[in-house]
TORLO-100253 format. One line per field, with one value per residue (C-alpha): x, y, z. Coordinates in steps of 0.2 Angstrom, whole numbers, plus 5000, padded with zeros to 4 digits. Layout:
c1: (X | ...)
c2: (Y | ...)
c3: (Z | ...)
% end
This chain:
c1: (4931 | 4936 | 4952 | 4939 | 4929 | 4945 | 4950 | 4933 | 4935 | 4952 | 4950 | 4955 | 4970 | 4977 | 4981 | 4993 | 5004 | 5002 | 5007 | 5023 | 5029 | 5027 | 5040 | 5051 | 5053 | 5058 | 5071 | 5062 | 5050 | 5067 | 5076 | 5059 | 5059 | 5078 | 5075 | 5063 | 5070 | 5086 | 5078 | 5067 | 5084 | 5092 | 5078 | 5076 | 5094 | 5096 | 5078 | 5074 | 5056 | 5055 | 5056 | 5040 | 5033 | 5022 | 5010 | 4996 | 4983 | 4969 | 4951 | 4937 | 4919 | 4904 | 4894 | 4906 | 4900 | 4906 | 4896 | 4904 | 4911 | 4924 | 4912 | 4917 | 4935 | 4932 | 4924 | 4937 | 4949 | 4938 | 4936 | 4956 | 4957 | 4947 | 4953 | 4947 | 4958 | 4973 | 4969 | 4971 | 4986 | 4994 | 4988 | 4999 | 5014 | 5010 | 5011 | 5006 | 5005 | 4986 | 4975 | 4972 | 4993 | 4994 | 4980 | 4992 | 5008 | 4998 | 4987 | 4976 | 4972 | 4962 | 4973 | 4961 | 4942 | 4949 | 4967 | 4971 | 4989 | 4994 | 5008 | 5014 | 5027 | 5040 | 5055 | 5067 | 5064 | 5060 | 5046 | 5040 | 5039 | 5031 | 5019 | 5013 | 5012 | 5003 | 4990 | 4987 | 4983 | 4971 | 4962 | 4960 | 4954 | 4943 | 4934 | 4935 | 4928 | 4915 | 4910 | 4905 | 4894 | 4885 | 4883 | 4881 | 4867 | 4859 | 4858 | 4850 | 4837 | 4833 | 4832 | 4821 | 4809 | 4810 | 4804 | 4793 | 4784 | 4785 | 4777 | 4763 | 4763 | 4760 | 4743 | 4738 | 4738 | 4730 | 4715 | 4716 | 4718 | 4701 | 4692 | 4694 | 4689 | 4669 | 4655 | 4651 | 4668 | 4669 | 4677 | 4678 | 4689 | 4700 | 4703 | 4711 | 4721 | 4727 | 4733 | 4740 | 4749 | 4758 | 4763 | 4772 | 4779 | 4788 | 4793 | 4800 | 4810 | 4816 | 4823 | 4831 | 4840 | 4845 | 4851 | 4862 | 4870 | 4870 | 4880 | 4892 | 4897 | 4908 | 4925 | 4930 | 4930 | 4940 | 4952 | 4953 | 4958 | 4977 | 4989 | 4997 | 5015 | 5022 | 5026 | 5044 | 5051 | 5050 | 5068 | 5071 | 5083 | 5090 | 5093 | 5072 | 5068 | 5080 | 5072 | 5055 | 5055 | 5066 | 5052 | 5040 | 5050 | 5054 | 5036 | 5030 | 5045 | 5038 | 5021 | 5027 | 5036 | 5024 | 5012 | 5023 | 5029 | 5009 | 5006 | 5020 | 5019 | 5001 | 5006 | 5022 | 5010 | 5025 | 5023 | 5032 | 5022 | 5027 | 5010 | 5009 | 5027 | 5022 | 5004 | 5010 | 5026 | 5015 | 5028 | 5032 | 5044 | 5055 | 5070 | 5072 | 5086 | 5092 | 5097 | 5115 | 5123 | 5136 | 5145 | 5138 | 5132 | 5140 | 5144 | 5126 | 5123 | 5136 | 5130 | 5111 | 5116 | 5127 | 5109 | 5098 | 5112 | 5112 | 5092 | 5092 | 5106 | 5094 | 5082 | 5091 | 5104 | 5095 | 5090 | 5104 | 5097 | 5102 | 5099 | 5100 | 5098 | 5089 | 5090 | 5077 | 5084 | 5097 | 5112 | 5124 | 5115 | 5112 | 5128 | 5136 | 5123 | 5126 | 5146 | 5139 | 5131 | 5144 | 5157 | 5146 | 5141 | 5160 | 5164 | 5154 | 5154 | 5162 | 5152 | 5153 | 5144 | 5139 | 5141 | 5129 | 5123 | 5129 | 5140 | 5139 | 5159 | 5155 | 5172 | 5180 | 5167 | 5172 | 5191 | 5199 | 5184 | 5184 | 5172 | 5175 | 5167 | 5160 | 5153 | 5137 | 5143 | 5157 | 5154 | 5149 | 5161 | 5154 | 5149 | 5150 | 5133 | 5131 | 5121 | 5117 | 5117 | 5108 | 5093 | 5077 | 5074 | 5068 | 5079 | 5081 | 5083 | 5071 | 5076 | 5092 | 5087 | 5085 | 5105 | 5105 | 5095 | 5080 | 5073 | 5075 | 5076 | 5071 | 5080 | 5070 | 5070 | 5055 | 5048 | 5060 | 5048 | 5029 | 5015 | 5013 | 5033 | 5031 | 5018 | 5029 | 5044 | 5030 | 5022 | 5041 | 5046 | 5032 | 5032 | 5050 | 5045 | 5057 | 5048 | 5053 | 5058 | 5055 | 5058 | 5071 | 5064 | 5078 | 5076 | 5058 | 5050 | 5053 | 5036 | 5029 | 5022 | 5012 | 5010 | 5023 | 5017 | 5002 | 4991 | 4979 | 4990 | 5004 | 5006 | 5010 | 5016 | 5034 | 5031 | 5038 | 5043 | 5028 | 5021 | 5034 | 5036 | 5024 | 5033 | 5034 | 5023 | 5026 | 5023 | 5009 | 5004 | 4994 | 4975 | 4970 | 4957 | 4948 | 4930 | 4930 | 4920 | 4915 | 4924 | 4915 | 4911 | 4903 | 4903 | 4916 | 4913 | 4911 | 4921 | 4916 | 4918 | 4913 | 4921 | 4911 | 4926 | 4929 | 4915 | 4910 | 4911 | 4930 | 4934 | 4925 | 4934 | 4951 | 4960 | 4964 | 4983 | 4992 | 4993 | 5009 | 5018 | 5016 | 5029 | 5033 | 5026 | 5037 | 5038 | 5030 | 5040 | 5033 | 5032 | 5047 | 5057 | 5060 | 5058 | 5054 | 5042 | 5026 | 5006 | 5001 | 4983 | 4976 | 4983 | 4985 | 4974 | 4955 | 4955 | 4946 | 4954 | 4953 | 4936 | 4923 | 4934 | 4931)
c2: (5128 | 5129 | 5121 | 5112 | 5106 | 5101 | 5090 | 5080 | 5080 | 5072 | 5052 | 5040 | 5034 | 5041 | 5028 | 5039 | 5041 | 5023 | 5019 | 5032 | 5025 | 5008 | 5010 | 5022 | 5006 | 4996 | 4991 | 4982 | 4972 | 4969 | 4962 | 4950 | 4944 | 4939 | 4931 | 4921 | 4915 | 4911 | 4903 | 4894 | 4887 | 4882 | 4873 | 4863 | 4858 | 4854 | 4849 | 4838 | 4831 | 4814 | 4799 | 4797 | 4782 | 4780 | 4768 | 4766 | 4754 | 4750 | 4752 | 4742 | 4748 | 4738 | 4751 | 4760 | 4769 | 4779 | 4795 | 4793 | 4811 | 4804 | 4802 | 4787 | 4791 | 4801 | 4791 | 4778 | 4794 | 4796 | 4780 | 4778 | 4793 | 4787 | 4779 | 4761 | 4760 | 4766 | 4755 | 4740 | 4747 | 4749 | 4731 | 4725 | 4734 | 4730 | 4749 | 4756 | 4775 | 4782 | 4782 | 4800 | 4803 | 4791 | 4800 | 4814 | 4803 | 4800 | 4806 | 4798 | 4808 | 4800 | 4799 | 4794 | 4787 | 4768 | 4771 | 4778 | 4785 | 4783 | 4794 | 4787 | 4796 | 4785 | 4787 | 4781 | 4773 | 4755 | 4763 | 4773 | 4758 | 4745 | 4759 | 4761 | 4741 | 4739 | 4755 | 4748 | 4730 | 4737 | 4747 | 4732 | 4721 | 4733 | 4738 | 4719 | 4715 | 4730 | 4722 | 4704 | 4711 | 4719 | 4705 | 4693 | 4705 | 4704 | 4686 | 4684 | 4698 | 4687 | 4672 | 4680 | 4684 | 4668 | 4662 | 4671 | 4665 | 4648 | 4650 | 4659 | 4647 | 4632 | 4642 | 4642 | 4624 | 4621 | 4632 | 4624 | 4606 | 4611 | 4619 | 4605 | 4594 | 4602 | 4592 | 4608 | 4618 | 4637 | 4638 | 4658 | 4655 | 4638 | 4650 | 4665 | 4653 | 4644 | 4661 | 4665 | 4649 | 4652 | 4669 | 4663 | 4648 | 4660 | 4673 | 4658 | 4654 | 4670 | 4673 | 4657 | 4662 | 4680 | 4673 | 4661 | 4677 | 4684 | 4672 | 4673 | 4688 | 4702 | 4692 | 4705 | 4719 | 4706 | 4701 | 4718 | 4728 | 4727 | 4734 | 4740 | 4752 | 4742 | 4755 | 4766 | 4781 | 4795 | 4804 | 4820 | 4834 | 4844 | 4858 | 4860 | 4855 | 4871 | 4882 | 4878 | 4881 | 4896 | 4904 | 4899 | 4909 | 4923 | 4925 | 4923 | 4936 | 4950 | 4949 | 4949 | 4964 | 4973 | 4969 | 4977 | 4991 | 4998 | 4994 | 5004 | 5017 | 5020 | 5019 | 5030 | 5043 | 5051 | 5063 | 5059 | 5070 | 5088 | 5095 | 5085 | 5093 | 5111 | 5109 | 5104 | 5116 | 5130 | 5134 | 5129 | 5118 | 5130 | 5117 | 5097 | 5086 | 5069 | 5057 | 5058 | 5043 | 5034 | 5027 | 5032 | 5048 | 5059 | 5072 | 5073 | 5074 | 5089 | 5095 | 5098 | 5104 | 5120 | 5123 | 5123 | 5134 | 5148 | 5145 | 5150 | 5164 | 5173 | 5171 | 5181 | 5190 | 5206 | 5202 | 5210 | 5201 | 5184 | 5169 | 5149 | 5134 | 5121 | 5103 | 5090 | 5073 | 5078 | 5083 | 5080 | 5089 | 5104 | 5107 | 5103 | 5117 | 5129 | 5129 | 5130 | 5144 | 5152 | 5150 | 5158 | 5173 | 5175 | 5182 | 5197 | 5200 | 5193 | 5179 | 5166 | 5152 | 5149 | 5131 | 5123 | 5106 | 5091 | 5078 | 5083 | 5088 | 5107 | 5112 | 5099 | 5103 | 5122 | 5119 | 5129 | 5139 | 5161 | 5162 | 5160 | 5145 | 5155 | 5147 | 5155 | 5166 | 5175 | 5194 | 5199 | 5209 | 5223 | 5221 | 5202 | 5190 | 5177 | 5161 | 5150 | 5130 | 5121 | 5107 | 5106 | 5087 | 5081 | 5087 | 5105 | 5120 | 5132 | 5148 | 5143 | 5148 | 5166 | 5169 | 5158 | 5169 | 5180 | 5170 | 5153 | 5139 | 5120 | 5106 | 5093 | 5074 | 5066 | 5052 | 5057 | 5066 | 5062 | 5075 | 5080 | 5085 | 5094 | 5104 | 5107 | 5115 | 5128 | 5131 | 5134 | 5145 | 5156 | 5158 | 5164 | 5175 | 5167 | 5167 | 5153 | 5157 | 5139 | 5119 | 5110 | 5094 | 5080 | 5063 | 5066 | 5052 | 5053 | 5050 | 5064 | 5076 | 5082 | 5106 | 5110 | 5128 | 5135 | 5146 | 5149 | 5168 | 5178 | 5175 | 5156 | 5157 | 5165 | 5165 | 5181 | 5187 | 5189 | 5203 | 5219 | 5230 | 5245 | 5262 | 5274 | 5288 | 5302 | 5319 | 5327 | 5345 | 5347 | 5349 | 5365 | 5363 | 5381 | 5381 | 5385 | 5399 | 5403 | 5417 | 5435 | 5438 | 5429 | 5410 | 5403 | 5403 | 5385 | 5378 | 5379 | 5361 | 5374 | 5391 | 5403 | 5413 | 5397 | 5393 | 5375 | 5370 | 5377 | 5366 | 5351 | 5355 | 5355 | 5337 | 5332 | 5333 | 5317 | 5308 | 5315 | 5298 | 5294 | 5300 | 5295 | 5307 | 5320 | 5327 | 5343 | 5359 | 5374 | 5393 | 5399 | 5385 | 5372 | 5354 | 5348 | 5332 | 5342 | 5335 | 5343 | 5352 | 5338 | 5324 | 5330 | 5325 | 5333 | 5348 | 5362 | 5375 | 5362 | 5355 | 5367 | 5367 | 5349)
c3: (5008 | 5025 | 5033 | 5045 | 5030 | 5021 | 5034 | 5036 | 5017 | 5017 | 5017 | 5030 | 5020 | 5006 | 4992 | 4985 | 5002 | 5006 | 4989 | 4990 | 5008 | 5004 | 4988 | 4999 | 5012 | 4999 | 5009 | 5023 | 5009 | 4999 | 5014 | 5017 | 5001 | 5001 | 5019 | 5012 | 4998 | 5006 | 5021 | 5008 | 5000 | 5016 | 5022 | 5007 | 5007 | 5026 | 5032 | 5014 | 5011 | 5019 | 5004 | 4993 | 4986 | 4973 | 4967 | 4953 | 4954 | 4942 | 4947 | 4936 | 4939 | 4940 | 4935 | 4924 | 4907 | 4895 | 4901 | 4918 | 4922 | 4937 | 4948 | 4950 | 4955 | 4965 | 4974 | 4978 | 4982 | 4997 | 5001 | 5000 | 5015 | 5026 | 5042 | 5039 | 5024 | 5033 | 5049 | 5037 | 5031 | 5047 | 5053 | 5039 | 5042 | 5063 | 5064 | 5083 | 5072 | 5072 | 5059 | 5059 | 5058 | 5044 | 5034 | 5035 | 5025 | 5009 | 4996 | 4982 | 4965 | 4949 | 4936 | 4923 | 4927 | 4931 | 4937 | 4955 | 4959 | 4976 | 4986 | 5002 | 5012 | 5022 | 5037 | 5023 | 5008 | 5013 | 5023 | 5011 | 4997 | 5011 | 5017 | 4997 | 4996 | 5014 | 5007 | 4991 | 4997 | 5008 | 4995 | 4982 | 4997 | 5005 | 4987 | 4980 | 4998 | 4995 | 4978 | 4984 | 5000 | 4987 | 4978 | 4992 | 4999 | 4983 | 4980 | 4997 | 4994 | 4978 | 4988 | 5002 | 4986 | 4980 | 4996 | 4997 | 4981 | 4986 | 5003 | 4994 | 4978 | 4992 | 4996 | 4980 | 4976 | 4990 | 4985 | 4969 | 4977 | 4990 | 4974 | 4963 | 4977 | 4977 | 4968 | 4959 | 4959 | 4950 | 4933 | 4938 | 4953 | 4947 | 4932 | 4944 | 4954 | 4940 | 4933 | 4948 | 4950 | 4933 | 4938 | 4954 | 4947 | 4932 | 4946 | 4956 | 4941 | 4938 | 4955 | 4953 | 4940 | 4947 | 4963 | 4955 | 4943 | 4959 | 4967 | 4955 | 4961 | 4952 | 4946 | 4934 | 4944 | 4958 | 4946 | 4937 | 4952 | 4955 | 4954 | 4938 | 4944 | 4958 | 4973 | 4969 | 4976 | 4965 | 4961 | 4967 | 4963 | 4976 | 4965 | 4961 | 4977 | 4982 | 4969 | 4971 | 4990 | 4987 | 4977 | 4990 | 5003 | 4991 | 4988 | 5007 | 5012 | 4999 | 5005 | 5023 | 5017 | 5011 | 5023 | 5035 | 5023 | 5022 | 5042 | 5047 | 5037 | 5041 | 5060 | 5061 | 5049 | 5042 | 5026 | 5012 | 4999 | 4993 | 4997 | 5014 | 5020 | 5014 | 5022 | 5038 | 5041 | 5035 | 5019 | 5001 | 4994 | 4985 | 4979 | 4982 | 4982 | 4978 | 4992 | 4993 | 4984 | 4992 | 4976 | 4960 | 4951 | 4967 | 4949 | 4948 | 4966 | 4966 | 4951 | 4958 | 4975 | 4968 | 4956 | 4975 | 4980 | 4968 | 4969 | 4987 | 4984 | 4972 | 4986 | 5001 | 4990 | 4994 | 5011 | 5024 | 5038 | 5045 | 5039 | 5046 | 5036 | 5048 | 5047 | 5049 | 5045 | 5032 | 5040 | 5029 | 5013 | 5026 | 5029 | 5011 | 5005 | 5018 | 5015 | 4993 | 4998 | 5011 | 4995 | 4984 | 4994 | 4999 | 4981 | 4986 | 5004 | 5020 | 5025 | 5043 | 5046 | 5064 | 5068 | 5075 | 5068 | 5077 | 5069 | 5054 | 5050 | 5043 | 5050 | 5040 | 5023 | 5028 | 5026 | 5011 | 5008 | 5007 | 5025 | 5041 | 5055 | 5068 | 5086 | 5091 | 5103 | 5094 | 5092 | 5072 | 5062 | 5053 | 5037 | 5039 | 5034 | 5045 | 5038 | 5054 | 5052 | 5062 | 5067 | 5072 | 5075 | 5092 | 5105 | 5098 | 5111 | 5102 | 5112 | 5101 | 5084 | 5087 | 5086 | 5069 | 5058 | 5059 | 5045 | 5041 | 5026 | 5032 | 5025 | 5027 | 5022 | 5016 | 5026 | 5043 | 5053 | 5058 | 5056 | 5075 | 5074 | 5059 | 5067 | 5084 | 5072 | 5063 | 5079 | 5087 | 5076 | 5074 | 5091 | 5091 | 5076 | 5064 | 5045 | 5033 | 5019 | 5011 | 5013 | 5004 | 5001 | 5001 | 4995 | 4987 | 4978 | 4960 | 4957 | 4968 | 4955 | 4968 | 4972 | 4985 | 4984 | 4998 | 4990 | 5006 | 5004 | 5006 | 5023 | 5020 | 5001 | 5009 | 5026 | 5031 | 5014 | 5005 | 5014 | 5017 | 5030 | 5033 | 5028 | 5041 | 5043 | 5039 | 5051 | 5049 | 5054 | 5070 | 5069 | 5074 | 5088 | 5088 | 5084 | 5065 | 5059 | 5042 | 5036 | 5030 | 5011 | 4999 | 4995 | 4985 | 4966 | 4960 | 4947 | 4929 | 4919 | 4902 | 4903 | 4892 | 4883 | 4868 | 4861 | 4862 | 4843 | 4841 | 4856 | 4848 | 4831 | 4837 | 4839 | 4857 | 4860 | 4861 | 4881 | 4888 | 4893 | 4912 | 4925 | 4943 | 4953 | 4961 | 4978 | 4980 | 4982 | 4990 | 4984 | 4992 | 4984 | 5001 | 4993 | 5013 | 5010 | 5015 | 5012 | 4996 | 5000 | 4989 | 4998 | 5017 | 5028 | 5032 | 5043 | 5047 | 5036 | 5020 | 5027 | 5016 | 5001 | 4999)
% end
């Protein structure tokens, strides 16, 4: 695969990264989450919910039923936050405040299937209670109100049917009156109006009766509805009052939090993955360290540090060149590890350190130790190995790092730098011609079990070390330009793979001698004793005199 189909095959947003710098900006959600729960507390103690009355009342149904599924309830709970009731309610209290504020103070919820719990919040407690009263007054009235229009409405649909029948009972007895009046009247038709003139006559009555249970109205649902739990204001403690909106605010500040935990580090795109720093600086991660801790486990700290030391020593022990440790957001670790590794070198060899990392105190870390703090410009003593300290974040003069070491080790923080900076510092130095050795990763994510090593070749595994320098050539004898010619006699014999003076059977019947064990091969030394390094004939290079021969 490509590196150009790698990248189209690289998703938009890696989970794992996001994942990663999200938990590494711990902090930032942390600090969110502590806002919120104090500022959650403090509201709660100095802005306190305003008072709350509540108040129960008991609903009767007309139409109630066992199989009623609340319907019914929920019913009068919308009917309880509509602005007629809490028009009424304000009439009562001679309140100028809108309906549509006062919607806003109070809430209804169906406690069972007939009883209704009102909550009604106030400027104070007196408010509160007569705003509960003045609501629940209006309730009863308006649904007790509600119940006889239904009735009344009903009665007077009777009545209008009732009339009806006797406006069209009067007909009747009129046909029968006319009918009865011929000399020859018709049994068929006295006999249909005297039917029909039963019929109305008992519908008459029946509507009659109707409209007067009509009438009557609903009186146990008018004198069932009323309020059972008299309005009171409910106690409140200002310690759960505290701790419920601190856990509000604790949980609004941690989603805040992470919110801008996964925004950021999306926008800042900063790697914070082994493979991603290796990728981009064009280098492995040879060692990692710890973040430097400020109180606890420093043994530790110390402890790890001198093994990325000796790590690094075996690595350009044999090296006589220069070498420079470069820092990229880990100035202190860069220059602890540079005076670990000064100390360690100085047991065999002179060593100098050549200053030049900013405010980071390497003099001072320096102080007692067997090697010598060097500026850059200060000549080199013979014999002395010079380790070069210093950075490569933004503002780095790059034509610099050629007096700090031929080659270079990165100390780089995870998380500090973006990807476009990473790739300015690999393009920078291989400009200047300056192989890295290898990152140190500082402050990796315990987590990360991600491959710090590039395999794409040798080139990039070491940069710079990997592939060795070309041996030198040696001289080889001058070609003779004369036109060759084939010299007088007869051709030369070929070589015989059989000689014919052992027969072939006593060379099969004796037993191969035992493989003489392999030797480095030897220089060749000529007839007349000189052991100058010279071609042999086998080895040295085509030319005219050697040409027929092969």
């Amino acid at each position: 695969m490509t590196t150009a189909e790698k990248e189209k095959s690289e998703p938009l947003i890696d989970l794992q990264r996001l994942v990663v710098s999200v938990r590494r900006r711990r902090r930032l959600w942390l600090a969110t989450a502590l806002a919120g729960l104090i500022a959650g507390g403090l509201v709660a103690t100095f802005l306190p919910s305003p008072p709350t009355a509540v108040a129960k009342i008991l609903v009767v149904h007309a139409d109630d039923s066992p199989s009623d599924s609340g319907t019914l309830m929920e019913t009068d709970v919308a009917v309880l936050q509509t602005t007629k009731i809490a028009g009424d309610a304000l009439k009562k209290l001679n309140s100028t405040q809108p309906p549509e504020e006062f919607l806003k103070d109070y809430a209804g919820l169906g406690v069972t299937n007939n009883v209704l719990q009102v909550t009604v919040k106030g400027k104070d407690a007196a408010d509160a209670v007569a705003r509960a009263q003045a609501l629940s007054d209006a309730f009863i009235a308006e649904y007790v109100a509600r119940n006889q229009a239904g009735a009344a409405a009903e009665q007077k649909a009777l009545l209008d049917q009732r009339n009806q029948a006797q406006t069209e009972l009067a007909g009747i007895q009129n046909d029968i009156v006319a009918e009865e009046a011929k000399r020859n009247p018709n049994p068929a038709q006295l006999e249909r109006l005297y039917s029909r003139r039963a019929e109305l006559t008992s519908k008459i009555s029946d509507y009659d009766g109707r409209a007067q249970e009509a009438g009557i109205g609903t009186p146990k649902v008018g004198a069932g509805t009323q309020i059972v739990d008299a309005p009171r204001i409910v106690p409140k403690s200002l310690l759960k009052s505290a701790g419920t909106a601190a856990g509000i605010g604790l949980v609004l500040g941690l989603l805040a939090g992470l919110v801008l935990a996964a925004i950021g580090s999306v926008v800042k795109d900063r790697p914070v993955l082994r493979r991603e720093i290796s990728r981009h600086l064009g280098a492995s991660v040879i060692a990692q360290l710890p973040k430097p801790p400020r109180w606890f486990r420093k043994r530790r700290a110390l402890e790890e540090r001198g093994r990325v030391a000796k790590t690094l020593i075996r690595t350009i022990r044999e090296d006589d060149g220069t070498v420079s440790l470069l820092d990229l957001g880990a100035r202190t670790t860069t220059a602890a590890l540079a005076v670990d590794i000064a100390n360690e070198l100085a047991e065999q060899a002179p060593v100098a350190l050549v200053d030049e990392l900013p405010r980071a105190g390497l003099r001072g870390l320096a102080a007692g130790g067997k090697f010598r703090v060097l500026e850059r410009d200060e000549p080199r003593v013979p014999g002395e190995r010079r380790i070069g300290v210093g950075s490569i974040e933004p503002g780095t003069a790059w034509t610099d790092l050629d007096h700090l070491g031929a080659e270079a080790i990165l100390v780089v923080r995870a998380g500090q730098a973006n990807t476009e900076w990473l790739h300015t510092v690999a393009r920078q130095l291989a400009e200047r011609r300056i192989p890295i050795i290898g990152v140190v990763l500082v402050d990796p994510d315990p987590r990360d079990h991600t491959d710090g090593t590039l395999w794409d070749g040798l080139h990039t595994a070491l940069r710079g070390r990997a592939a060795e320098p070309a041996p030198a050539r040696r001289p080889q004898p001058k070609l003779d330009r004369t036109p060759y010619a084939r010299p007088a006699g007869p051709p030369p014999k070929p070589v015989e793979m059989f000689p014919d003076d052992e027969p072939t059977v006593r060379r099969l019947a004796v037993a191969p001698p035992e493989p003489a064990p392999r030797r480095p091969p030897t220089p060749y030394k000529r007839a007349d004793g000189n052991d100058a390094d010279q071609p042999t004939t086998r080895f040295a290079p085509v030319t005219q005199d050697n040409a027929e021969a092969l």
